[in-house]
TIMAR-39575 format. One record per residue: residue number from 1; residue in one letter; x negated, y negated, z of N, C-alpha, C, O in turn. Coordinates in steps of 0.001 Angstrom, whole numbers. Layout:
% residues N
+-----+-----+---------+---------+---------+---------+---------+---------+---------+---------+---------+---------+---------+---------+
|   n | res |      nX |      nY |      nZ |     caX |     caY |     caZ |      cX |      cY |      cZ |      oX |      oY |      oZ |
+-----+-----+---------+---------+---------+---------+---------+---------+---------+---------+---------+---------+---------+---------+
| NUM |   A |       X |       Y |       Z |       X |       Y |       Z |       X |       Y |       Z |       X |       Y |       Z |
...
+-----+-----+---------+---------+---------+---------+---------+---------+---------+---------+---------+---------+---------+---------+
% end
This chain:
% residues 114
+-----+-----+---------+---------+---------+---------+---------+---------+---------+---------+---------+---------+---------+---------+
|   n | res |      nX |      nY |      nZ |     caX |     caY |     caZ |      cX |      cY |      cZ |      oX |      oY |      oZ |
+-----+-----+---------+---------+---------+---------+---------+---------+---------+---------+---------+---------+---------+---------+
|   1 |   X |    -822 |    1203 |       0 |       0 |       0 |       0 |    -865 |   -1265 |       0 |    -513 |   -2244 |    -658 |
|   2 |   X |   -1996 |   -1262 |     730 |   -2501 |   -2465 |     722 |   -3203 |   -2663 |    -532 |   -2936 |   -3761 |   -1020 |
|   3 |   X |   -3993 |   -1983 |   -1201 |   -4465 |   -1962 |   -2474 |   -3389 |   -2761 |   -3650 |   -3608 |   -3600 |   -4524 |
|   4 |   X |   -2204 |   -2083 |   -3213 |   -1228 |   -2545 |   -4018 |   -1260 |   -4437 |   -3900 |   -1653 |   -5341 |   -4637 |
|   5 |   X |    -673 |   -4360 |   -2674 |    -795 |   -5598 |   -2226 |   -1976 |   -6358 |   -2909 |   -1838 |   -7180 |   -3814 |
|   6 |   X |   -2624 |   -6143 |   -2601 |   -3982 |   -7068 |   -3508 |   -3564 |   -7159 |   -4789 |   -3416 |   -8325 |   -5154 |
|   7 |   X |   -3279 |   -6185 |   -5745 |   -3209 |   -6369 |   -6838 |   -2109 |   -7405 |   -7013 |   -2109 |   -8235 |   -7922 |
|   8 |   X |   -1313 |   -7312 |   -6218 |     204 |   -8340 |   -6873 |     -84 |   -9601 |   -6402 |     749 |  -10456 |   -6703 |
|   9 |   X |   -1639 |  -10189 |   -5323 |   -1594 |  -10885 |   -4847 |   -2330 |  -11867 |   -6046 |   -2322 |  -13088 |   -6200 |
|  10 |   X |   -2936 |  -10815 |   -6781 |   -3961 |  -11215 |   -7495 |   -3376 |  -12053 |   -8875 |   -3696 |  -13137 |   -9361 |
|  11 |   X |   -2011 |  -10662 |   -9403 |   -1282 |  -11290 |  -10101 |    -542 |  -12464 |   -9824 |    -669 |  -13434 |  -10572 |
|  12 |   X |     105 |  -12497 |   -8987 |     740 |  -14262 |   -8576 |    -263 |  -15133 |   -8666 |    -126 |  -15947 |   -9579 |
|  13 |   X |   -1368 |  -15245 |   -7924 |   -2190 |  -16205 |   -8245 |   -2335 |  -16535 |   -9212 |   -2331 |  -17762 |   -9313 |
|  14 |   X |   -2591 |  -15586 |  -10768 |   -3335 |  -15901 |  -11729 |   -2287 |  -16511 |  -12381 |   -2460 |  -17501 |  -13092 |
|  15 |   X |    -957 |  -15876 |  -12151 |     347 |  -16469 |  -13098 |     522 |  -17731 |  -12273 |     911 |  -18560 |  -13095 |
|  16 |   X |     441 |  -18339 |  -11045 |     -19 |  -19736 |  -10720 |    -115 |  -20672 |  -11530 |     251 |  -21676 |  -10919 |
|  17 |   X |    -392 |  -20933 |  -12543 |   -1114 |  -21987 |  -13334 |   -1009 |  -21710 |  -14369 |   -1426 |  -20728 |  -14984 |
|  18 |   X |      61 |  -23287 |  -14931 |     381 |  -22936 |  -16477 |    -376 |  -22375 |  -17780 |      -2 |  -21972 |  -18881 |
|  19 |   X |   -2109 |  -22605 |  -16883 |   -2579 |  -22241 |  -18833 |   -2763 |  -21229 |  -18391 |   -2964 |  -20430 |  -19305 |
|  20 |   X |   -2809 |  -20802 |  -17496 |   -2754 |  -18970 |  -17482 |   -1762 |  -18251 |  -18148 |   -1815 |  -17268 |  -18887 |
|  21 |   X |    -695 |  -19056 |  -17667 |    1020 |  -18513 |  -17785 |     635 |  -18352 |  -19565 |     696 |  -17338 |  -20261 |
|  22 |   X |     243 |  -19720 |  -19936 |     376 |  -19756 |  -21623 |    -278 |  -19046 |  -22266 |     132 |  -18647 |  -23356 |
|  23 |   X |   -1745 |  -18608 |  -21663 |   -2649 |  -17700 |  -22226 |   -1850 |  -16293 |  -22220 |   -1798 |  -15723 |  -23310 |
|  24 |   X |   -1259 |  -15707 |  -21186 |    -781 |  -14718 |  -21289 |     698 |  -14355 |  -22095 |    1127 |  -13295 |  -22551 |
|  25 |   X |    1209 |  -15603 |  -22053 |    2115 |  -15304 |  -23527 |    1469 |  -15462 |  -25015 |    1846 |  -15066 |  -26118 |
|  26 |   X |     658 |  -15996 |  -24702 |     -86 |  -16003 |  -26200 |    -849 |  -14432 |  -26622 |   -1161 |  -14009 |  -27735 |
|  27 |   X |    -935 |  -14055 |  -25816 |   -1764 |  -12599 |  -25547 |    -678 |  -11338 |  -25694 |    -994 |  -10173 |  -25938 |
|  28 |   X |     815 |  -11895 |  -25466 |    1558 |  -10861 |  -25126 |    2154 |  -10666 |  -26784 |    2815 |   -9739 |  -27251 |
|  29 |   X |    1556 |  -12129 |  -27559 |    2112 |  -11760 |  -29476 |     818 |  -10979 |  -30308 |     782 |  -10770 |  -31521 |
|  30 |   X |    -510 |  -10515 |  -29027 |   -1412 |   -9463 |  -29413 |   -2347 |  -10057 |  -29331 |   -2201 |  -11235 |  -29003 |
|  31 |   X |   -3953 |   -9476 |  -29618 |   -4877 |   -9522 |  -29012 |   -4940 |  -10683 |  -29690 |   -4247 |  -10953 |  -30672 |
|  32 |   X |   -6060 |  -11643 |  -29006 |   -6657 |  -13131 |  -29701 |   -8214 |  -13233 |  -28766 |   -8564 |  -12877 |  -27641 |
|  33 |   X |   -8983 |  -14034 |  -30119 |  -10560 |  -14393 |  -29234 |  -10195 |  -15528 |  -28555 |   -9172 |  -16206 |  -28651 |
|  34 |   X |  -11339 |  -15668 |  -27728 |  -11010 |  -16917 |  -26565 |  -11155 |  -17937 |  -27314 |  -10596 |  -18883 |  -26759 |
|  35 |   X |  -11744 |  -18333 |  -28563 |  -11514 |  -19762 |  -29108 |  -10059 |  -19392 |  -29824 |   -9074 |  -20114 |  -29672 |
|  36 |   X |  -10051 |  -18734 |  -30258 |   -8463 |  -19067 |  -30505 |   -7380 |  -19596 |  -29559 |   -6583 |  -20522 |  -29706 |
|  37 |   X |   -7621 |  -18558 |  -28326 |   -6574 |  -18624 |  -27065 |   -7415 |  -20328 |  -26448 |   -6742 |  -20950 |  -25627 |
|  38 |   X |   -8280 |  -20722 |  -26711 |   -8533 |  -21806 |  -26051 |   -8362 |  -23039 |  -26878 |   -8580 |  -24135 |  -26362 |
|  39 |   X |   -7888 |  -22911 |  -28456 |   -7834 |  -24046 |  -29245 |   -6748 |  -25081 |  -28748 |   -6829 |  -26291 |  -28962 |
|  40 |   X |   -5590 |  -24384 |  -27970 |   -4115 |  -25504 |  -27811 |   -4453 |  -26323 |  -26772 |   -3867 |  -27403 |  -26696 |
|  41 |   X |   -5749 |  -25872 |  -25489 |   -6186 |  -26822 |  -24573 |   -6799 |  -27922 |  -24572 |   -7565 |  -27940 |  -25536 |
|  42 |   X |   -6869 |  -29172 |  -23772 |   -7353 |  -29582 |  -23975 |   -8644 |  -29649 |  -23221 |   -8857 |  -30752 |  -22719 |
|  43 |   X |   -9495 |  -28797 |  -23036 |  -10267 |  -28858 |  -21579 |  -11486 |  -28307 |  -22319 |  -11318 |  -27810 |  -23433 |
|  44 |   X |  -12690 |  -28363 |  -21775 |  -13885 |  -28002 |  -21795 |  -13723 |  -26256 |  -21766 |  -13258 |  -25600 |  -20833 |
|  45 |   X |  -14216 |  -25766 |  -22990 |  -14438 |  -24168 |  -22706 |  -15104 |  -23644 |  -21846 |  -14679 |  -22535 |  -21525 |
|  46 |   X |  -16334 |  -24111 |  -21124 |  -16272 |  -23518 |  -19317 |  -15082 |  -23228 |  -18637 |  -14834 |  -22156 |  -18086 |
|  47 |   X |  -14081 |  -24575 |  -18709 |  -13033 |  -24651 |  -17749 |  -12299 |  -23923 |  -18327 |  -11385 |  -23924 |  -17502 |
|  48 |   X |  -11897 |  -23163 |  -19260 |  -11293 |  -22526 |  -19930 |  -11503 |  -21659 |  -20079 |  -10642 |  -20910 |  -20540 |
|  49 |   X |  -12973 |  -21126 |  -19743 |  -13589 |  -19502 |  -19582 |  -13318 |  -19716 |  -18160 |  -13037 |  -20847 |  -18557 |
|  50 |   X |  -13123 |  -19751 |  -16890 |  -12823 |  -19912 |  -15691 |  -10920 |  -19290 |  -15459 |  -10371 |  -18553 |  -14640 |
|  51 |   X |  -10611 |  -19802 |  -16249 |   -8907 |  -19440 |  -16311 |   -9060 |  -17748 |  -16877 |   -8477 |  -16816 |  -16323 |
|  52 |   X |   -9586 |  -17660 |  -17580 |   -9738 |  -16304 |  -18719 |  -10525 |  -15799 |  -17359 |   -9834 |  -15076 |  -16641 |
|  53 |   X |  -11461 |  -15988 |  -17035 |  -12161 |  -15018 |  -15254 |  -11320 |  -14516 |  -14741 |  -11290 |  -13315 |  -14470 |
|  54 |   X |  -10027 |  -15731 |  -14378 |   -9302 |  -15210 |  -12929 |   -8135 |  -14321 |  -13638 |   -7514 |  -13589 |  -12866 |
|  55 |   X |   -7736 |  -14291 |  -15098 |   -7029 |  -13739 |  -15593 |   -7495 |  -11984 |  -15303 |   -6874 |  -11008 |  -14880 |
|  56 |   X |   -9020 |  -12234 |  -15816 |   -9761 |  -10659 |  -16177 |   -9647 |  -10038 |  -14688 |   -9126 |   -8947 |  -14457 |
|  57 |   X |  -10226 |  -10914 |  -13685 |  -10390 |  -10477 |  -12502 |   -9079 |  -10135 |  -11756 |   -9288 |   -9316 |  -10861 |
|  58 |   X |   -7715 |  -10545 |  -11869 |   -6445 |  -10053 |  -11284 |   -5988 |   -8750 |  -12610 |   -4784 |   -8501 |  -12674 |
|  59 |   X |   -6887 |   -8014 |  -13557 |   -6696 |   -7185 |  -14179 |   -5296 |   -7871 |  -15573 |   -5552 |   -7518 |  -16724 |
|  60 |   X |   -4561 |   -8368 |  -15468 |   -4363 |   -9179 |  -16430 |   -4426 |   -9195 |  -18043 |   -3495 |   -9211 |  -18848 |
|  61 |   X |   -5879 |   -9184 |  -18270 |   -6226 |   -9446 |  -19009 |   -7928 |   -8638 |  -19414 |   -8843 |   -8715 |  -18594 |
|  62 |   X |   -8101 |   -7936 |  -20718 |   -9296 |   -7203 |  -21049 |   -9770 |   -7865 |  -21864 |   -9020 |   -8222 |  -22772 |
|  63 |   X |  -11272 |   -8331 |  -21897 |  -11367 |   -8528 |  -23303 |  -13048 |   -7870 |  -23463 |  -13937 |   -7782 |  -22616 |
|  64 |   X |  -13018 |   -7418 |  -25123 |  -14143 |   -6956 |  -25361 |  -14982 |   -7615 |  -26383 |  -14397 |   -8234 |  -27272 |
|  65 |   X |  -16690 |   -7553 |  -26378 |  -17257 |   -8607 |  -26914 |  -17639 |   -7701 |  -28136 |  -18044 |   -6585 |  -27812 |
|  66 |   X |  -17582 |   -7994 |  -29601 |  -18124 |   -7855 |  -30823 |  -18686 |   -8649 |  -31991 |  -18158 |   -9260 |  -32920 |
|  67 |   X |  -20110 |   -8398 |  -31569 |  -20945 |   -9573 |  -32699 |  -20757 |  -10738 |  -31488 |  -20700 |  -10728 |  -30259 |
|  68 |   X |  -20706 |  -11550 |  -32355 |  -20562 |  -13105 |  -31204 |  -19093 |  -13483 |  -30989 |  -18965 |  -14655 |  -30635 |
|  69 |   X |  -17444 |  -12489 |  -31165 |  -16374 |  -12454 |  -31119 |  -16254 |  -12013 |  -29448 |  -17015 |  -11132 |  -29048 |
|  70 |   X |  -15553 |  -12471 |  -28756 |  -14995 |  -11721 |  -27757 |  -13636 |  -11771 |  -27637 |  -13360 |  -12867 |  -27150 |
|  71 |   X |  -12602 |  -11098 |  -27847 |  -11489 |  -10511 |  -27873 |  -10282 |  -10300 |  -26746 |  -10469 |   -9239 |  -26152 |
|  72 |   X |   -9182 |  -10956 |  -26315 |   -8689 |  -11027 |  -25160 |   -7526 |   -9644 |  -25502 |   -6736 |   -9606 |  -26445 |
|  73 |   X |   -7699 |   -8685 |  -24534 |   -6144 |   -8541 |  -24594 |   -5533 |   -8336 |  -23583 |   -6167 |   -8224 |  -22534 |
|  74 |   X |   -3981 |   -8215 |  -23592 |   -3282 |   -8254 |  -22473 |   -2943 |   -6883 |  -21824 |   -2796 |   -5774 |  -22336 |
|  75 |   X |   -2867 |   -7306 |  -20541 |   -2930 |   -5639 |  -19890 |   -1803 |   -5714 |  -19031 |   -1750 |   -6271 |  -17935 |
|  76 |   X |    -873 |   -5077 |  -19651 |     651 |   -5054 |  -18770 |     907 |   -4372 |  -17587 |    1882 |   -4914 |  -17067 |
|  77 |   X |     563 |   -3572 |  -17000 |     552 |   -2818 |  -16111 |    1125 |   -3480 |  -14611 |    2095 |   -3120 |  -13943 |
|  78 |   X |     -81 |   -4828 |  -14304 |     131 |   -5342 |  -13631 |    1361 |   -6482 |  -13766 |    1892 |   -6775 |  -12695 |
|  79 |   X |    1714 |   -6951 |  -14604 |    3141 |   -7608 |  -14632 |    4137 |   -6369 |  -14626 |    5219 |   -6591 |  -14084 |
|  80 |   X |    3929 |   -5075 |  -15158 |    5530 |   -4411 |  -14483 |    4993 |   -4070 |  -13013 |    5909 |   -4194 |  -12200 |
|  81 |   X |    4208 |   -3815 |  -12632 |    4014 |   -4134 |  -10924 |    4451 |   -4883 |  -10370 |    5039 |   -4632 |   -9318 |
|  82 |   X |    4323 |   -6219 |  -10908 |    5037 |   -7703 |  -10373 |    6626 |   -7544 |  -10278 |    7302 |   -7812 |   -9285 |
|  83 |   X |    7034 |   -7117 |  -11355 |    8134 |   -6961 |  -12107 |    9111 |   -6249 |  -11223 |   10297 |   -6505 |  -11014 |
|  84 |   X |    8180 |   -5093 |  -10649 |    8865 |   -3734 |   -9674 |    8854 |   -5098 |   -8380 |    9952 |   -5387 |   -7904 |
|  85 |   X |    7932 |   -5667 |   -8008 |    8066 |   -5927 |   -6641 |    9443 |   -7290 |   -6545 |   10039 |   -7569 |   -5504 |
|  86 |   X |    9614 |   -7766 |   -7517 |   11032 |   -8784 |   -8009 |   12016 |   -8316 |   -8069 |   13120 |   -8661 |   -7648 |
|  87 |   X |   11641 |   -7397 |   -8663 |   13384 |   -6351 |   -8875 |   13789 |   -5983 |   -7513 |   14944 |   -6279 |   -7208 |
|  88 |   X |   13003 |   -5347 |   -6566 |   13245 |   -5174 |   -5388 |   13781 |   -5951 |   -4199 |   14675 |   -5647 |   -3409 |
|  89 |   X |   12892 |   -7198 |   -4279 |   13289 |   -8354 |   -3961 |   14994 |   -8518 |   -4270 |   15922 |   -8524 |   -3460 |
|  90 |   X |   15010 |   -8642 |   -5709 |   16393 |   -9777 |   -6295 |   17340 |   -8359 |   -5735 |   18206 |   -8765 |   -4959 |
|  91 |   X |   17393 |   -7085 |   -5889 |   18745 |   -5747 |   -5363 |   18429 |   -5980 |   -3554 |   19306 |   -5562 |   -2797 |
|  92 |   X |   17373 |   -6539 |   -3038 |   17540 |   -6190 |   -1434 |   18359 |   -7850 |    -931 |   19238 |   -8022 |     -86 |
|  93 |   X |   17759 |   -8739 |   -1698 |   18980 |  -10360 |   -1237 |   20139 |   -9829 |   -2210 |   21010 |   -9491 |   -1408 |
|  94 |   X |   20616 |   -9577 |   -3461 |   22064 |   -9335 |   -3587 |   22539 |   -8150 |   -2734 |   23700 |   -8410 |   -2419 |
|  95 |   X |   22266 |   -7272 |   -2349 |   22783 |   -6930 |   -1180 |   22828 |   -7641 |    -264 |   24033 |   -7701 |     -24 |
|  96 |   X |   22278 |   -8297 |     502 |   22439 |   -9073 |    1569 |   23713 |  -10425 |    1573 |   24527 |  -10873 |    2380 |
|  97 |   X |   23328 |  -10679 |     293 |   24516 |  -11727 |    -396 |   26081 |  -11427 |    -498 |   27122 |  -12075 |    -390 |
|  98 |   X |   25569 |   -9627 |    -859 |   26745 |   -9503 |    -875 |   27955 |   -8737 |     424 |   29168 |   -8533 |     391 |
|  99 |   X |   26926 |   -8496 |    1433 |   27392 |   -8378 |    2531 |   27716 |   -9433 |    3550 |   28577 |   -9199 |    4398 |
| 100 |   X |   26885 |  -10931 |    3510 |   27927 |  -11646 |    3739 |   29033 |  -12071 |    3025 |   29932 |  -12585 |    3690 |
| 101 |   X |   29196 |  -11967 |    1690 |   30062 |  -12671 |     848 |   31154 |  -11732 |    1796 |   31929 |  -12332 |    2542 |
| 102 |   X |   31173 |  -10296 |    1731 |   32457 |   -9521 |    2323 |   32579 |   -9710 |    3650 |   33739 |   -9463 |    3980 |
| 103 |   X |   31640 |  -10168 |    4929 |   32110 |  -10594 |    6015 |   32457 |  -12087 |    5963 |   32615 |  -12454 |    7127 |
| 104 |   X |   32669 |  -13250 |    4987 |   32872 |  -14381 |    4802 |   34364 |  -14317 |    4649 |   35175 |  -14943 |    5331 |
| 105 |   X |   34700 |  -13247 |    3391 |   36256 |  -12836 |    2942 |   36748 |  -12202 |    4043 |   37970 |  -12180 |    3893 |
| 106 |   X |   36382 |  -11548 |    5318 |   37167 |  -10616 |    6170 |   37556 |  -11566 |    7340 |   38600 |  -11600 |    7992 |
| 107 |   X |   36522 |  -12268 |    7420 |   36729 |  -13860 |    8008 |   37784 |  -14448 |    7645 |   38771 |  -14487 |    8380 |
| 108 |   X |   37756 |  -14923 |    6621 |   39131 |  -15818 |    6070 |   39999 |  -14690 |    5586 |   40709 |  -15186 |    4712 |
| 109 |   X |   40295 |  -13399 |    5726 |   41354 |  -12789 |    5894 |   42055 |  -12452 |    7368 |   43248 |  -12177 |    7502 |
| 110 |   X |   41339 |  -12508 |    8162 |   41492 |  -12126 |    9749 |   41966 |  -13413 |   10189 |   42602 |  -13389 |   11243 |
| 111 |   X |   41722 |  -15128 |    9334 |   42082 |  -16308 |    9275 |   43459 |  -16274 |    9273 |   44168 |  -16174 |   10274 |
| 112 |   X |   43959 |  -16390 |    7705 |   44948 |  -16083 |    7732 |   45483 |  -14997 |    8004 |   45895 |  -14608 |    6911 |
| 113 |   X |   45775 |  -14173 |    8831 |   46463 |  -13775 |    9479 |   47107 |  -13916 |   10687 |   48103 |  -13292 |   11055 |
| 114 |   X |   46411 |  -14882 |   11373 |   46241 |  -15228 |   12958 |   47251 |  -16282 |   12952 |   47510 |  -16895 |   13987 |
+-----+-----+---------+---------+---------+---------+---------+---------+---------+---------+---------+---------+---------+---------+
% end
């Protein structure tokens, strides 16, 4: 469990921050090199190899180097991880939602009745 934990901690962080967010939809229409994935920014490619780090490093994201190309791709695994731990989330509050919603109605039925 805790392993787990790290990993999803790793993923939230990295999805944190929009050019991450954007890099990884750009990644999710298939593989791209980092000057490609870095042409829509406007930032210094250090600062832009730094985003692509924390991407690689929360697993995210693979990329492999060929010739002087290096190659991003996206590694899903860890977003349906994310994905599982949301879903869980959003069925354990609509249950909860929906058990007050029915002691709210038994309320205002026990209301009117009185």
């Amino acid at each position: 469990m805790a392993h787990f934990q790290t990993a999803l901690d790793g993923t939230f962080r990295a999805l944190a921050d929009p050019t991450r967010r954007a890099v990884v939809e750009a990644l999710g229409r298939g593989p791209a090199s980092v000057s490609d994935l870095a042409r829509p920014f406007a930032m210094a490619m250090p600062s832009f190899l730094q985003h692509l780090r924390v991407l690689e490093e929360s697993g995210l994201v693979a990329s492999e180097k060929v010739g002087r190309v290096r190659t991003c791709t996206l590694r899903t695994e860890p977003l349906a991880a994310a994905n599982h731990w949301l879903e869980a989330q959003r069925r354990f509050w609509e249950q909860r939602l929906d058990q007050l919603d029915a002691f709210l109605m038994q309320m205002k039925s026990d209301e009117e009745q009185s």
